[in-house]
N, C-alpha and C positions, 0 to 999 in steps of 0.2 A: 165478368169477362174472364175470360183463359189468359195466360200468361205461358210463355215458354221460354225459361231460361236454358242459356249454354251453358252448362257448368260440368267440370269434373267429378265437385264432391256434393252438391248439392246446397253448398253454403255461401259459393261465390261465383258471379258472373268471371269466367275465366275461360271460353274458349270461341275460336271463329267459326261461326256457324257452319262454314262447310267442311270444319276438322272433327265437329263436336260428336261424339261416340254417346253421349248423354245430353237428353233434355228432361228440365223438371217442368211439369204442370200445372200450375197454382189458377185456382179458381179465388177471381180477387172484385172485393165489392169493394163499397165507401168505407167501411167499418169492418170488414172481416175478410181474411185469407185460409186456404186451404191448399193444402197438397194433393191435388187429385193421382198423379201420376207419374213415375219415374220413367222415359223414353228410351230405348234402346234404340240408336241409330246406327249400330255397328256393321248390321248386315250389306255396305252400300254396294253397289253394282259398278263396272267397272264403265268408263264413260262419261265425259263431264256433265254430259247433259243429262246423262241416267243417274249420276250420283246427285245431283241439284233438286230433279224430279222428285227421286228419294228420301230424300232428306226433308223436302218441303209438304212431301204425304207424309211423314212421320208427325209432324206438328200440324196436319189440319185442325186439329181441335181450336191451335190456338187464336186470339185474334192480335195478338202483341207477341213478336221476339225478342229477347234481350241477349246480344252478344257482345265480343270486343270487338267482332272485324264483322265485317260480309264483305265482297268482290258485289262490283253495279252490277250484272249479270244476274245475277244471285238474288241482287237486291229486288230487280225490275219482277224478278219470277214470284219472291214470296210476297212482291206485292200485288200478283196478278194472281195468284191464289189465297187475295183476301187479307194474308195475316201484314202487321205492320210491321217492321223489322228498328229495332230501335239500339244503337253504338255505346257502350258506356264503358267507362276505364276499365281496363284488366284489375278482378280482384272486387270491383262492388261485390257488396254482401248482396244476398237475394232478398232479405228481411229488409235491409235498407230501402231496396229497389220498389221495395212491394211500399212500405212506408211512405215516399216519395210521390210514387202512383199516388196513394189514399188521399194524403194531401192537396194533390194537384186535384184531385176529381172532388175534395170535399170544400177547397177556395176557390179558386179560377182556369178552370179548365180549358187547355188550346182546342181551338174548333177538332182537330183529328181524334183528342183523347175523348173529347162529348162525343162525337160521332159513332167512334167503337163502340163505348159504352150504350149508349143508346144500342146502337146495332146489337149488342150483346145481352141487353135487357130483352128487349122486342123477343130475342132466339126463346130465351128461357121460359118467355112468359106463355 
C-alpha cells in the first residue's frame, strides 16, 4: 500500500496537510518499505476549495496520509477521494511510522488498516 507523509525533510511527520509544500511516498508491505516519490505540492491554486482539491490530486496515489493536523473539511474530501488521512504528533519519524504500520499489519490489524491493505494488494495484483 502507498503511504504519504507531510513532511518538510523527509525524515519526520512535521506538517498540516493543507500547509504541506512536500509529500514523501513510501510503498509499505508487511516486511519492506520504499521511497517511491518525493511530492511537490507547492504549485497550489488560489481558492480553499481549489487548494484542498489540489493537494488531494497531488496524493492520489496514496491510500494512507500521515500528518499533524488536517481541518474536517479536508478531512471528509481526502476521504472521499479514497485516501485515509491518519493525525500523529508533530515530529514522528517517517521510519517510526512505517515500523508501527508493519507491526499493526504483521499482529492485529484494525478492520480499516486490513481493508486498505487488502484494497491495496487486490490494485497491484
Amino acid at each position: 500500500m502507498n503511504i504519504a507523509f507531510a513532511s518538510s525533510t523527509g525524515e519526520l511527520v512535521d506538517q498540516h496537510f493543507g500547509h504541506s509544500k512536500t509529500f514523501y511516498l513510501y510503498s509499505v508491505g508487511k516486511d519492506s518499505s520504499e521511497l517511491l516519490s518525493v511530492i511537490d505540492s507547492s504549485e497550489e491554486p488560489e481558492g480553499e476549495k481549489e487548494k484542498l482539491d489540489y493537494k488531494i490530486g497531488t496524493i492520489a496515489e496514496a491510500d494512507i496520509m500521515y500528518c499533524t493536523q488536517i481541518g474536517p473539511t479536508a478531512s471528509k474530501m481526502i476521504q472521499a477521494g479514497g485516501v485515509h488521512p491518519v493525525r500523529v504528533a508533530e515530529g514522528e519519524s517517517i521510519v517510526e511510522a512505517i515500523m508501527k504500520l508493519q507491526d499493526m499489519l504483521n499482529d492485529a490489524p484494525a478492520p480499516w488498516l486490513l481493508r486498505i491493505y487488502h484494497k491495496a494488494e487486490a490494485r497491484s495484483a
